[in-house]
ROVEXLUM-731307 format. One record per atom (N, C-alpha, C): residue number from 1; x, y, z. Coordinates in nm, 3 decimals. Atoms other than C-alpha are relative to their C-alpha. Example, Ala and Ser with C-alpha at 12.3 -4.5 7.8 and 13.67 -1.06 7.14 Angstrom:
// ROVEXLUM-731307
1 0.089 -0.119 0.000
1 1.230 -0.450 0.780
1 0.090 0.120 0.000
2 -0.082 -0.119 -0.006
2 1.367 -0.106 0.714
2 -0.077 0.109 0.073
This chain:
// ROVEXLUM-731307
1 0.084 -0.121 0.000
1 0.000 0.000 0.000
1 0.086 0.124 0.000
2 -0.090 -0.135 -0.008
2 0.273 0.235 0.091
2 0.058 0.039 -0.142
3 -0.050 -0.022 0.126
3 0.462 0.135 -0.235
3 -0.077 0.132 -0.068
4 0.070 -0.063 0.127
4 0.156 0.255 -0.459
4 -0.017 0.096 0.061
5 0.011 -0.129 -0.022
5 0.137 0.559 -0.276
5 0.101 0.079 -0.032
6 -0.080 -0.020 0.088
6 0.457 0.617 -0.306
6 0.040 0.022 -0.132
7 -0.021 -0.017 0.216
7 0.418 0.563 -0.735
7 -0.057 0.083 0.010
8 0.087 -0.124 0.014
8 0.159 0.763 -0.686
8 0.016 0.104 -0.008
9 -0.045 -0.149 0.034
9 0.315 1.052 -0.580
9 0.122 0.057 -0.069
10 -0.141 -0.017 0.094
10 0.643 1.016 -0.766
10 -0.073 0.004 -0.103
11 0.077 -0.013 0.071
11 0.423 0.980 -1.046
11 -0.067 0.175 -0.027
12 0.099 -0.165 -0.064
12 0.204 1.313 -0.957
12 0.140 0.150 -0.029
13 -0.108 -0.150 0.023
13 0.555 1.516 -0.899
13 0.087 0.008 -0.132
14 -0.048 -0.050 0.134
14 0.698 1.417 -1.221
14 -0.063 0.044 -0.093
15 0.154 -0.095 0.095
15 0.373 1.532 -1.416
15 0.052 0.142 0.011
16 -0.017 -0.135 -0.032
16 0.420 1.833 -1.243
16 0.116 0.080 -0.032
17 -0.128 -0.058 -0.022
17 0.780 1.898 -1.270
17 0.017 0.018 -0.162
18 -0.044 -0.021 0.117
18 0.747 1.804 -1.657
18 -0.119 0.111 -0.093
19 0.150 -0.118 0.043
19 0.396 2.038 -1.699
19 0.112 0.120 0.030
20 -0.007 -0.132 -0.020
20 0.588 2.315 -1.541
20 0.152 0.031 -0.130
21 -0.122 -0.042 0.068
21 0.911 2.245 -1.756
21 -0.076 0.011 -0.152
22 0.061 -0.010 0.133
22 0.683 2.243 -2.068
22 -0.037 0.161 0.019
23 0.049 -0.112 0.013
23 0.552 2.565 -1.965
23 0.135 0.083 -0.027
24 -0.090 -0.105 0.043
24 0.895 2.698 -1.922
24 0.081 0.035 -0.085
25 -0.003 -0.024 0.163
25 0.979 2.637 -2.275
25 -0.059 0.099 -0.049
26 0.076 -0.079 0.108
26 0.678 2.758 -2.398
26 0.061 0.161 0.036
27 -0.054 -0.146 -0.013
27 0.756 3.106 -2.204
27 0.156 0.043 -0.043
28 -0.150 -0.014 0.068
28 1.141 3.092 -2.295
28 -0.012 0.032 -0.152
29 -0.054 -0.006 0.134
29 1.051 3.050 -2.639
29 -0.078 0.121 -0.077
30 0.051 -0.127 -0.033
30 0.832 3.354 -2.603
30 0.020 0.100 0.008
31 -0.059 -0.099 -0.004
31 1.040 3.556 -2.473
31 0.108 0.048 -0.125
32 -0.110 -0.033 0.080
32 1.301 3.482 -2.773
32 -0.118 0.060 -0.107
33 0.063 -0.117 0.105
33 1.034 3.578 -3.030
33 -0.025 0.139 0.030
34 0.009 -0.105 0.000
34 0.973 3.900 -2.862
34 0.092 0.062 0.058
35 -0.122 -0.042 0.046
35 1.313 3.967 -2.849
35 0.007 0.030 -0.129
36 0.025 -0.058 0.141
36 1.337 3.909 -3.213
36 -0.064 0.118 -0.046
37 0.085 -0.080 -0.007
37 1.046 4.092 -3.248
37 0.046 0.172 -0.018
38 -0.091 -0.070 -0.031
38 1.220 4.361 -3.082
38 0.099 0.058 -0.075
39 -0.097 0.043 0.125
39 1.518 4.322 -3.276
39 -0.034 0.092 -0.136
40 0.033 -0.036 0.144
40 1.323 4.378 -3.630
40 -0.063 0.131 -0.020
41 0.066 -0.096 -0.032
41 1.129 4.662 -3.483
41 0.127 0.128 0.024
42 -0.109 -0.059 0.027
42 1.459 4.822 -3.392
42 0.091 0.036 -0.116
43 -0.056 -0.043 0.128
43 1.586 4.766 -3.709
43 -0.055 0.093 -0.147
44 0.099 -0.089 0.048
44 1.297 4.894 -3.867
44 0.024 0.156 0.017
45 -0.019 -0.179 -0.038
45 1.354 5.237 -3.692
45 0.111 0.037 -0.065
46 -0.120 -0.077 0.057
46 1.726 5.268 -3.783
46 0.004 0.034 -0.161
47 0.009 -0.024 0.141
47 1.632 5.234 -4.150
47 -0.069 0.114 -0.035
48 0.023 -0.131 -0.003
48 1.395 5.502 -4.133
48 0.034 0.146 0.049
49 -0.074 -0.076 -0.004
49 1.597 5.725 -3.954
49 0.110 0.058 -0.110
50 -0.129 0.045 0.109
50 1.885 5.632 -4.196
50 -0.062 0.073 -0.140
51 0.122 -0.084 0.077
51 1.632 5.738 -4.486
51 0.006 0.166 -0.031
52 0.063 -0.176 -0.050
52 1.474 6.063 -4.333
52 0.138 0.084 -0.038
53 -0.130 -0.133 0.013
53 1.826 6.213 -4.324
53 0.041 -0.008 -0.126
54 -0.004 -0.038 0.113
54 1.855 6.187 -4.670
54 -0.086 0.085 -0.042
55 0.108 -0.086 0.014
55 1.564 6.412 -4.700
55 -0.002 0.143 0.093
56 -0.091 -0.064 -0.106
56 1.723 6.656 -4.452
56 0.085 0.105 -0.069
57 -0.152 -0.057 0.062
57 1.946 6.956 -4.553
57 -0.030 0.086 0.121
58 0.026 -0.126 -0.102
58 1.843 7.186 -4.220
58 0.144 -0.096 0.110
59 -0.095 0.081 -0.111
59 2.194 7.066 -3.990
59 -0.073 0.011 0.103
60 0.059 0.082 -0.155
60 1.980 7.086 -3.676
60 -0.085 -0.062 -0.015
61 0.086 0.117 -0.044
61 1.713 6.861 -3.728
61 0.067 -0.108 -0.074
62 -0.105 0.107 0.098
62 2.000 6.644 -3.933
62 0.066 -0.048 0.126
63 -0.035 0.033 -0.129
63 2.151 6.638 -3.576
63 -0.028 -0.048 0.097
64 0.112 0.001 -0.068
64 1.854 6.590 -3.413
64 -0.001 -0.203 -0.021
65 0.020 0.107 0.059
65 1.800 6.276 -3.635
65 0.134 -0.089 0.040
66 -0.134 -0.019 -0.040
66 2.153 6.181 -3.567
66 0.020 -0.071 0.116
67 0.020 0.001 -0.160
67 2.102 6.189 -3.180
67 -0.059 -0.109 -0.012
68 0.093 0.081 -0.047
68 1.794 5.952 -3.181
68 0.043 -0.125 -0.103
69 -0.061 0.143 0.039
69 1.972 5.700 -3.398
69 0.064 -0.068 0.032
70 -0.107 0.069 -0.083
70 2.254 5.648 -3.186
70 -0.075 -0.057 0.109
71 0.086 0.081 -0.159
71 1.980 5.584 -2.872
71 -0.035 -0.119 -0.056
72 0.068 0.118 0.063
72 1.850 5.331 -3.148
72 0.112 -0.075 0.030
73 -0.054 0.129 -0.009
73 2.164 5.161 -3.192
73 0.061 -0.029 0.123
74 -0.071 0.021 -0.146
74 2.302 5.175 -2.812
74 -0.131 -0.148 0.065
75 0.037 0.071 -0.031
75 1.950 5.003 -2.760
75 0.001 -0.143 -0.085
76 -0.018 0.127 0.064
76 2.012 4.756 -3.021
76 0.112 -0.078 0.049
77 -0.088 -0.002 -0.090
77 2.334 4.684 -2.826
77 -0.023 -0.058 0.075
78 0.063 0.058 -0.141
78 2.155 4.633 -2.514
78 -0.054 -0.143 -0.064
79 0.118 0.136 0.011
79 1.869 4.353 -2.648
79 0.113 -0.085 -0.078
80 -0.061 0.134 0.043
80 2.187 4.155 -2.836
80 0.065 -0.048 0.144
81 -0.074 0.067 -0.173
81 2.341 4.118 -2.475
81 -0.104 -0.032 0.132
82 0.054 0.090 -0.111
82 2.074 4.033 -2.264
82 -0.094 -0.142 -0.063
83 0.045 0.106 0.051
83 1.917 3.735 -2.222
83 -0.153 0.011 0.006
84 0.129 -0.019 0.014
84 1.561 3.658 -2.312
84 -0.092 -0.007 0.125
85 0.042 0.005 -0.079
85 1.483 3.546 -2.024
85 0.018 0.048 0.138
86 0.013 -0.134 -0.124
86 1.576 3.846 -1.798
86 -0.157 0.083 -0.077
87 0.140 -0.068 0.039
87 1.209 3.990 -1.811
87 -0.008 0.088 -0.001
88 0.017 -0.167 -0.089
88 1.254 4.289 -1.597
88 0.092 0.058 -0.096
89 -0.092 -0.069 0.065
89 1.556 4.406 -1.848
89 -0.099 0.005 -0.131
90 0.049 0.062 0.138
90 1.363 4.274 -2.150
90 -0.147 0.148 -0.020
91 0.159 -0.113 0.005
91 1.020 4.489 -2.039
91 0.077 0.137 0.046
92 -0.074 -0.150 -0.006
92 1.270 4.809 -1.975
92 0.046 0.085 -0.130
93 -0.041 -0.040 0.125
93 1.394 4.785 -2.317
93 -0.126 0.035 -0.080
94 0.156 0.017 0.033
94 1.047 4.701 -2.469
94 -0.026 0.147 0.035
95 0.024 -0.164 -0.073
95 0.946 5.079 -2.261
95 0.071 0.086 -0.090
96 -0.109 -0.104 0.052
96 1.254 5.257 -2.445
96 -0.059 -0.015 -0.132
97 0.049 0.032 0.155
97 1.150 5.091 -2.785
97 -0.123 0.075 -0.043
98 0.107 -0.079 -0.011
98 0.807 5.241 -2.745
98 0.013 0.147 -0.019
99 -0.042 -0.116 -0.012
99 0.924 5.569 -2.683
99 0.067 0.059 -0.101
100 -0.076 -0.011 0.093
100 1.173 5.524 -2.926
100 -0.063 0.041 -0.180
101 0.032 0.000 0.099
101 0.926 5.469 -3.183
101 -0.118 0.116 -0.051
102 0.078 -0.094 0.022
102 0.669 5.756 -3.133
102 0.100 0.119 -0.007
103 -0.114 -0.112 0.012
103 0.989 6.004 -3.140
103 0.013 -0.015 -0.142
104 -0.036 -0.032 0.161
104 1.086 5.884 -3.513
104 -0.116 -0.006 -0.035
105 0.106 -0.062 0.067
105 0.719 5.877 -3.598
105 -0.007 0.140 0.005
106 0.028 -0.104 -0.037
106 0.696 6.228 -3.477
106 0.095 0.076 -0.110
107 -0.101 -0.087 0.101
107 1.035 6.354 -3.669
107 -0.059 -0.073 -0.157
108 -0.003 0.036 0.142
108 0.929 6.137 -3.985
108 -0.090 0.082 -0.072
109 0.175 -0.066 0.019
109 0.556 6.307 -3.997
109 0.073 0.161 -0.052
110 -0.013 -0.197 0.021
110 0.763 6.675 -3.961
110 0.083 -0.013 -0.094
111 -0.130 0.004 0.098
111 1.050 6.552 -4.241
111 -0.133 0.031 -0.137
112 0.089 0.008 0.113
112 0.754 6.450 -4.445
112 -0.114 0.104 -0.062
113 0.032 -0.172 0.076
113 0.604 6.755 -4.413
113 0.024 0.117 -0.071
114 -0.098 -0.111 0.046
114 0.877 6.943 -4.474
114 0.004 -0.018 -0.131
115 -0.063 0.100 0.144
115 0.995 6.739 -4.793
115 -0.090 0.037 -0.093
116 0.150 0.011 0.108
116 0.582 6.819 -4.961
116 0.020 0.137 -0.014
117 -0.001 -0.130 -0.044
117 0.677 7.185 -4.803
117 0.103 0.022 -0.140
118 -0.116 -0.081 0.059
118 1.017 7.197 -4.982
118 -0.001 -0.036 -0.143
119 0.020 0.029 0.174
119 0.907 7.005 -5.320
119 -0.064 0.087 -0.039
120 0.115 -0.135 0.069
120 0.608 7.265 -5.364
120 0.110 0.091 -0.025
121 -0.074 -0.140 0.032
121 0.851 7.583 -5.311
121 0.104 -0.009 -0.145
122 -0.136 0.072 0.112
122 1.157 7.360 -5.571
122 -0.109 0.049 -0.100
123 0.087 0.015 0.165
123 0.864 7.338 -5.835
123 -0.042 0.173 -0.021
124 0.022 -0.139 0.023
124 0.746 7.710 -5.759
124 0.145 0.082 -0.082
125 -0.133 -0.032 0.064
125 1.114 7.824 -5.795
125 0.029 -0.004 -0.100
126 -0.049 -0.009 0.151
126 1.154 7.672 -6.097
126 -0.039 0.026 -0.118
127 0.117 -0.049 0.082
127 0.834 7.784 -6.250
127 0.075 0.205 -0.030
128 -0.054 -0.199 0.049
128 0.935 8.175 -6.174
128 0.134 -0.019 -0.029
129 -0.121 -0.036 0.051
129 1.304 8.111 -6.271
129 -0.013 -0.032 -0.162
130 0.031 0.020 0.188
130 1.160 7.956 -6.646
130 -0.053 0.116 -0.027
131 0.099 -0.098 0.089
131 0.914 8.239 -6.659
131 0.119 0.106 0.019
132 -0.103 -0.132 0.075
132 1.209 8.506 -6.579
132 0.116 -0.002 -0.089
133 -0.053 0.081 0.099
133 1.427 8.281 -6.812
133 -0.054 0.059 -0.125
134 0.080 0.002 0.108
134 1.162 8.375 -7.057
134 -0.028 0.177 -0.011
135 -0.018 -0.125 -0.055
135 1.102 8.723 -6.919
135 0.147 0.073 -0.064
136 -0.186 -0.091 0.012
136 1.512 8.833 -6.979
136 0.012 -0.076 -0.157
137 -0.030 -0.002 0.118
137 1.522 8.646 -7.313
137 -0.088 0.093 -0.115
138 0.107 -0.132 0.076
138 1.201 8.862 -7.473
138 0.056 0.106 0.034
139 -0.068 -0.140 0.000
139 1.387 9.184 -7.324
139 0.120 -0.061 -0.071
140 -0.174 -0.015 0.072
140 1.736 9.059 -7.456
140 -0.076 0.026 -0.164
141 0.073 0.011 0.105
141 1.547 8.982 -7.770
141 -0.065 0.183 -0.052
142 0.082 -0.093 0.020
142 1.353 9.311 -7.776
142 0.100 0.112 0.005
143 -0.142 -0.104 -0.033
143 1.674 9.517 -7.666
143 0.081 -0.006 -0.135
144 -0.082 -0.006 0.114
144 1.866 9.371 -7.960
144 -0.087 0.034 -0.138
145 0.125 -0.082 0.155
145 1.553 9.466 -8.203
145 0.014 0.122 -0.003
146 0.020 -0.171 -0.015
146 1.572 9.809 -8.060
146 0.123 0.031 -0.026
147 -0.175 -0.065 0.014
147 1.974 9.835 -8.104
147 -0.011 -0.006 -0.170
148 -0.034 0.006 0.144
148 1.934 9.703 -8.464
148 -0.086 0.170 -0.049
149 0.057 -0.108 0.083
149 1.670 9.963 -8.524
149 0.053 0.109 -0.039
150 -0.092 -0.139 -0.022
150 1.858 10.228 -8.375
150 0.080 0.018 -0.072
151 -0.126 0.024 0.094
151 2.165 10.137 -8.573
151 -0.041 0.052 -0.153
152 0.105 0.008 0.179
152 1.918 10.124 -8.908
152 -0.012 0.176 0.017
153 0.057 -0.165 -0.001
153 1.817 10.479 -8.782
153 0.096 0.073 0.022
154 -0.064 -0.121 -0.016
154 2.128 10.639 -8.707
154 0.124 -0.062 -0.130
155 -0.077 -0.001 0.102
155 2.307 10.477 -9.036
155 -0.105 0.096 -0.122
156 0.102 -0.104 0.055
156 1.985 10.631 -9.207
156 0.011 0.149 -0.013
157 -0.003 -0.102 -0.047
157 2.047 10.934 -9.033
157 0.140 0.042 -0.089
158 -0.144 -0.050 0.017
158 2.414 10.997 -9.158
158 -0.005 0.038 -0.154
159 0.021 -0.077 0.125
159 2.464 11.224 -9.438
159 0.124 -0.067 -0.093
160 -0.044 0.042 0.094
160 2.640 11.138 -9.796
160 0.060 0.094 -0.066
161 -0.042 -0.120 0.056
161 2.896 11.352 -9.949
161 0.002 -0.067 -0.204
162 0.027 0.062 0.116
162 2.851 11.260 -10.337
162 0.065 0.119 -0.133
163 -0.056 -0.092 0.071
163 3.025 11.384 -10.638
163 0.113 0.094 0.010
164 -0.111 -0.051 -0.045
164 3.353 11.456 -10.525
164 0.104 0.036 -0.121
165 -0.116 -0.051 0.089
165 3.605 11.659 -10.723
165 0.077 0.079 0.050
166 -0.113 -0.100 -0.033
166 3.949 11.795 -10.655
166 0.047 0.080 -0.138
167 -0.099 -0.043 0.098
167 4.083 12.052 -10.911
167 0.106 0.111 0.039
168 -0.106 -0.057 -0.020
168 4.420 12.225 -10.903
168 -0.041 0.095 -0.061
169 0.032 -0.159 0.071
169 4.380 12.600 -11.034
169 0.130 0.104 0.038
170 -0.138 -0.048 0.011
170 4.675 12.812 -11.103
170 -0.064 0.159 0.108
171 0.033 -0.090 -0.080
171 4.693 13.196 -10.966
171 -0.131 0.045 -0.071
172 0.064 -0.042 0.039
172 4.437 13.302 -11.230
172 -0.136 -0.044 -0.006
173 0.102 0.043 -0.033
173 4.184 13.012 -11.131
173 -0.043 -0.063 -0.098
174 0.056 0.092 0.138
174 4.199 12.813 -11.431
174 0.072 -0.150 0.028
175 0.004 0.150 -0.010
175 4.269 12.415 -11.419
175 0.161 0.035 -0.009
176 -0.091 0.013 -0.005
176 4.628 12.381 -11.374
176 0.062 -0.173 -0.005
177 -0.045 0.092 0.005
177 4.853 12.049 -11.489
177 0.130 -0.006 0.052
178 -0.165 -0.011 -0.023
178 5.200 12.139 -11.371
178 -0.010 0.004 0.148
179 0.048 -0.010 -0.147
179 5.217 12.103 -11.005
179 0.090 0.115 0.072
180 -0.063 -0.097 -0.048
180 5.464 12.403 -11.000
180 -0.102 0.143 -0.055
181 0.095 -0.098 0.037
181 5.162 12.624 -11.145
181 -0.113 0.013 0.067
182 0.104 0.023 -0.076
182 4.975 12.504 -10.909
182 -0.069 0.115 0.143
183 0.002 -0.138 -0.116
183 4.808 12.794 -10.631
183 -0.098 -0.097 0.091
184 0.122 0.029 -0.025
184 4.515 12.592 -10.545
184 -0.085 -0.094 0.030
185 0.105 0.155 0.052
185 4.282 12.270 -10.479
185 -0.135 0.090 0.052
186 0.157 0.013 -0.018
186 3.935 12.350 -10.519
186 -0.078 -0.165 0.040
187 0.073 0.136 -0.040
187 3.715 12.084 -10.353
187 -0.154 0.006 -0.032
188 0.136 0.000 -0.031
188 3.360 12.042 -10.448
188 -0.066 -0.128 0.007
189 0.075 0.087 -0.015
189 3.127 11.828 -10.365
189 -0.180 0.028 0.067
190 0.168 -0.005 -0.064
190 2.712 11.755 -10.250
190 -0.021 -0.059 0.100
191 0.088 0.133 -0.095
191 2.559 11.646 -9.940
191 -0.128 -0.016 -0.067
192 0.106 0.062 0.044
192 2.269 11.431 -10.054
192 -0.043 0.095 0.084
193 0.143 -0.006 -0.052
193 1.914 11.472 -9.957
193 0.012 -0.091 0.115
194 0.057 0.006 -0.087
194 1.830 11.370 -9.649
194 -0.095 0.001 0.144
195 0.112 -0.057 -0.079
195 1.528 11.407 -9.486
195 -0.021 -0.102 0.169
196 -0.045 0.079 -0.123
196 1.617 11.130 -9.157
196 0.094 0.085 0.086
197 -0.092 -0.064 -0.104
197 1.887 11.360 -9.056
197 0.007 0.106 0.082
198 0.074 -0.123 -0.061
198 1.903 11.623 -8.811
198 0.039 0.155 -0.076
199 -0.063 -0.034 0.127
199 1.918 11.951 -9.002
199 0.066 0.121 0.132
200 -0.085 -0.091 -0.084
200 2.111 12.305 -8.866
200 0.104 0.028 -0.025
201 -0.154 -0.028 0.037
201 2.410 12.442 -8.869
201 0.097 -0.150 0.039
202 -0.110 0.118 -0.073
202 2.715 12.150 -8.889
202 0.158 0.050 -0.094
203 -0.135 -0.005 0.023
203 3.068 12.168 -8.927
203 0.064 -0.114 -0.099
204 -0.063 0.118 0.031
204 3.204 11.987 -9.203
204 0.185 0.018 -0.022
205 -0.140 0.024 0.005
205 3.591 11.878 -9.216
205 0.063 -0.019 -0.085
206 -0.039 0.069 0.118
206 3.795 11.784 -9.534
206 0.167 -0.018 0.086
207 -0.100 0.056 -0.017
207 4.132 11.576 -9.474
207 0.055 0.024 -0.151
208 -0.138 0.044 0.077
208 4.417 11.580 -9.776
208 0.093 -0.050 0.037
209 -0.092 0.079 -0.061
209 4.628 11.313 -9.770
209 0.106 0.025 -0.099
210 -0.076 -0.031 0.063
210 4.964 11.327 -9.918
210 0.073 -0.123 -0.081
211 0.016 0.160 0.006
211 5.087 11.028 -10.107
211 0.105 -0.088 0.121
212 -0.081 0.077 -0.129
212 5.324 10.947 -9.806
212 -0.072 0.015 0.120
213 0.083 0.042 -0.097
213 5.025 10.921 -9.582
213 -0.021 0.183 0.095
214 -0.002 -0.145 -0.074
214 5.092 11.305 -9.444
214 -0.123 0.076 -0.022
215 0.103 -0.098 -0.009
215 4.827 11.547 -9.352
215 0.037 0.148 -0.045
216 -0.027 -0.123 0.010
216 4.852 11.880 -9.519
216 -0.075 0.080 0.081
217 0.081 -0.046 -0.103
217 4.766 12.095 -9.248
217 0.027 0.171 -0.010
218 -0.033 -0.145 0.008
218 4.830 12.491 -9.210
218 0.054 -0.013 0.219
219 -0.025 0.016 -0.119
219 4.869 12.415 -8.811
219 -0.041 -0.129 0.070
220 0.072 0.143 -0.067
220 4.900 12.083 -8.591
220 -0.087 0.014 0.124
221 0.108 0.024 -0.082
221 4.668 12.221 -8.340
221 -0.147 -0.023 -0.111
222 0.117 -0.049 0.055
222 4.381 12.240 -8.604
222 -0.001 -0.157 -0.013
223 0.103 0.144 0.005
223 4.192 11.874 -8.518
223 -0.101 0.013 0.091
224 0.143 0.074 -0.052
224 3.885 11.694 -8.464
224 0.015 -0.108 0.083
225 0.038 0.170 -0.046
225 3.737 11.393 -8.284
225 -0.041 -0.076 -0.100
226 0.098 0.151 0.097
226 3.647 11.109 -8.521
226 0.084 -0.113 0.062
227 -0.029 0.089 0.019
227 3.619 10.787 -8.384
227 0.036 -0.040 0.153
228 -0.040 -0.045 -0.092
228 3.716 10.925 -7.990
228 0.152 0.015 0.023
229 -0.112 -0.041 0.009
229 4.060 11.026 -8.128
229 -0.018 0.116 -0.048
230 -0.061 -0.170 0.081
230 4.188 11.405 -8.229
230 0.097 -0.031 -0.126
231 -0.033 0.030 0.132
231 4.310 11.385 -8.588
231 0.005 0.157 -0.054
232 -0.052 -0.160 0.102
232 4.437 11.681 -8.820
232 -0.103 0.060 -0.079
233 0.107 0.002 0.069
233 4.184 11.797 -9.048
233 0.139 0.191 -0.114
234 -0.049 -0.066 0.107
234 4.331 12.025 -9.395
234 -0.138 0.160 0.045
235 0.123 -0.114 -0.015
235 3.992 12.280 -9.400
235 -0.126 -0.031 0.086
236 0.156 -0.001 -0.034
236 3.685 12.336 -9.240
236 -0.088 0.085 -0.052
237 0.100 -0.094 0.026
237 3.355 12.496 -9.313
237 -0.101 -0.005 0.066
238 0.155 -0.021 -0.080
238 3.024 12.595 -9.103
238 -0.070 0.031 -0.150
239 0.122 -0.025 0.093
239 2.722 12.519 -9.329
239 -0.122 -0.017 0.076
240 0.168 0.006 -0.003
240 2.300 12.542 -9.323
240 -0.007 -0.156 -0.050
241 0.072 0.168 0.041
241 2.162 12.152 -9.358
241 -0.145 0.051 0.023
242 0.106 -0.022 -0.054
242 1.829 12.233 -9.412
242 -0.053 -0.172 -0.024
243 0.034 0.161 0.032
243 1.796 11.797 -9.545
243 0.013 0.007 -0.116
244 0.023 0.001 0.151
244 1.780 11.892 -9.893
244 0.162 0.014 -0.078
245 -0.156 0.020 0.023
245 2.109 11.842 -10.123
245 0.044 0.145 -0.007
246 -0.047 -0.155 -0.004
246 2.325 12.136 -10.055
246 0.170 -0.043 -0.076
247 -0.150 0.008 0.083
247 2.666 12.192 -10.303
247 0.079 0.116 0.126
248 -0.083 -0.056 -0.046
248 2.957 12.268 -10.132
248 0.147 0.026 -0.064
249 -0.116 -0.035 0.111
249 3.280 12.437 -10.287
249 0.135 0.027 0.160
250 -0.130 -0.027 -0.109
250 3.617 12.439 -9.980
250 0.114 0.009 -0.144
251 -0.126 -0.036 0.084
251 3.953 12.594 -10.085
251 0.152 -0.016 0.104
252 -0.130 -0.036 -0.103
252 4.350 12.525 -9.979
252 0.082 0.049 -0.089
253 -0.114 -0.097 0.034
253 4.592 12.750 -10.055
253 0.142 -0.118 0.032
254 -0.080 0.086 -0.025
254 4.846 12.536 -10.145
254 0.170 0.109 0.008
255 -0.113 -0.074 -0.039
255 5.191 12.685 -9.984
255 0.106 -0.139 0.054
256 -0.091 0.093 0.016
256 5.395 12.371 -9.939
256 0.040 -0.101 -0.159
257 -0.071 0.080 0.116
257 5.622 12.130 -10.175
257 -0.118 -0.114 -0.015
258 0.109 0.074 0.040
258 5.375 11.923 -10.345
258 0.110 -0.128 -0.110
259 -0.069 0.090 0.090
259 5.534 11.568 -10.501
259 -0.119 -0.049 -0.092
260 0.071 0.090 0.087
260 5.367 11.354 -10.787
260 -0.042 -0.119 0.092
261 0.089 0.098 -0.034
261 5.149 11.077 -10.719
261 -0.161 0.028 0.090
262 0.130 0.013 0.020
262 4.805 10.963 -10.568
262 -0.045 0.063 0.158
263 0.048 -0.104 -0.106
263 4.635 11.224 -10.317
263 -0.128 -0.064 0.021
264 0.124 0.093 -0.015
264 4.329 11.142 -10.117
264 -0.088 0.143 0.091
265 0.047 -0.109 -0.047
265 4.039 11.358 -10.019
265 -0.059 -0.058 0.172
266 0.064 0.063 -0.092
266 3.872 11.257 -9.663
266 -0.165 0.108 0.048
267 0.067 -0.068 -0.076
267 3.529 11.398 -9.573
267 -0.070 0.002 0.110
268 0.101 0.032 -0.174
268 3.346 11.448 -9.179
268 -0.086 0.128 0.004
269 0.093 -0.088 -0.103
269 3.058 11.569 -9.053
269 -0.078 -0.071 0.110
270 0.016 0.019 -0.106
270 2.889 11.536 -8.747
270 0.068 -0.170 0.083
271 -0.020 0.060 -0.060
271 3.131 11.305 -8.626
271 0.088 -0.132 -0.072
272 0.000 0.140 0.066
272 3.124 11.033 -8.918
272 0.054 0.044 -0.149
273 -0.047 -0.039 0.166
273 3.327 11.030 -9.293
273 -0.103 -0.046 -0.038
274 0.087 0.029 0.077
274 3.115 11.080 -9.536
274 -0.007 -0.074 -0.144
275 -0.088 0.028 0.146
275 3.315 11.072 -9.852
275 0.093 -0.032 0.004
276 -0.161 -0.024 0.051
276 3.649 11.033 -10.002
276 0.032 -0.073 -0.168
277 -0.032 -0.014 0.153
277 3.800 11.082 -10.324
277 0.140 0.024 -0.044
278 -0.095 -0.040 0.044
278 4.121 11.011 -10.487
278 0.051 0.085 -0.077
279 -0.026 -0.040 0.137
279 4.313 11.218 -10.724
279 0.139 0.034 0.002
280 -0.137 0.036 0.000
280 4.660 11.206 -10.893
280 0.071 0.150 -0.014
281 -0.144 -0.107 0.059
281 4.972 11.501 -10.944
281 0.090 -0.031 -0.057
282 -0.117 0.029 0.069
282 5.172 11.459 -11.203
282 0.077 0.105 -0.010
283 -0.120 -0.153 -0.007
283 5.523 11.663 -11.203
283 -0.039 0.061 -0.133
């Protein structure tokens, strides 16, 4: 009788001993999945952190982000070194993880705001930099229409000396061939018609060139501007432009050695040659 009481309860306590060791599997193996768990959830975060800061150009909330990644991986750290079945460490971490994870929701929500914030303004930006793209090429465009015009209008504008003749004339004012009979160059010539130009009194200039490039001058202070240089000029004359063709007759008193060959006339007014006209001296 004692025996089977004895089986009995040896019986009874190994039930018990192998019920409770079944249970403490099941909870061991419990705890390792929500470790894992853990684990993937952690890893989860660092990727989106990892992410977000690519979407990031402000350095303090890049820092920010930064900060709460390193708490990520210090706690990833922690849960590979304890064991599953420390509970009280396990449900401390678990607490941090929580915490952990409404913090990068919180920064992801304000990245992702930002990011819809900072694509709208990118696309605005690049809308008004095409349209003033478009804006500065119609003025460049419109600027260089108005330069050509101008150009059209102030080559328009510029007067034409036409019909140029030099003749030599002795003392008595008759055509002279000998260049030692010579007293004289008569110059005549026409300004065209033009009704574009401005009219008034203008100063025109005549140059003689010599055939060795020399300026016959009467004095080397007597120059002009053409061109934003001072240059020699042979004669001048103040005339009436009323636009209509006006004949003009200039005279030089020729008082220097005059050689053979090919002479050149040059004419200016307001600024710009108008004419020019060769002509030869033979000894």
């Amino acid at each position: 009788m004692v025996v089977i009481v004895l089986l009995v309860l040896i019986g009874g306590t190994v039930y018990y001993i192998f019920h409770q060791r079944q249970k403490m599997d099941e909870l061991e193996q419990m705890y390792v999945l929500d470790k894992e768990t853990m684990e993937d959830d952690l890893n989860e975060i660092s990727l989106k952190y990892e992410g977000a800061k690519f979407k990031v150009s402000n350095d303090s909330l890049l820092s920010l982000l930064t900060t709460e990644e390193a708490k990520v991986q210090r706690l990833q750290e922690e849960l590979r070194t304890v064991k599953a079945t420390n509970t009280q460490e396990i449900s401390r971490l678990k607490k941090e993880l929580q915490t952990l994870r409404k913090i990068m929701r919180n920064y992801v929500e304000q990245i992702d705001s930002l990011y819809q914030v900072n694509e709208q303004l990118t696309k605005e930006k690049n809308e008004a930099v095409k349209k003033y793209q478009q804006a500065s090429s119609t003025a460049s465009t419109l600027k260089k229409e108005k330069e050509k015009l101008t150009e059209r209008v102030t080559l328009a504008s510029r007067l034409d000396a036409t019909g140029i003749t030099v003749t030599p004339v002795n003392s008595r004012g008759k055509p002279a061939k000998v260049i030692k009979k010579m007293e004289q160059f008569v110059v005549d010539f026409r300004i065209a018609k033009n009704i574009t130009a401005p009219v008034g009194e203008k100063m025109v200039y005549v140059r003689i060139m010599k055939p060795d490039d020399d300026i016959l001058v009467k004095s080397r202070a007597d120059v002009f501007t053409f061109e934003g240089k001072e240059i020699n000029y042979s004669m001048k004359k103040l005339i009436e432009y009323d636009g209509e063709e006006l004949p003009v007759t200039m005279y030089w008193n020729i008082e220097e050695f005059l050689s053979p060959g090919t002479y050149r006339v040059d004419i200016f007014v307001d600024g710009n040659q108008i004419g020019r006209q060769n002509f030869t001296l033979e000894k």
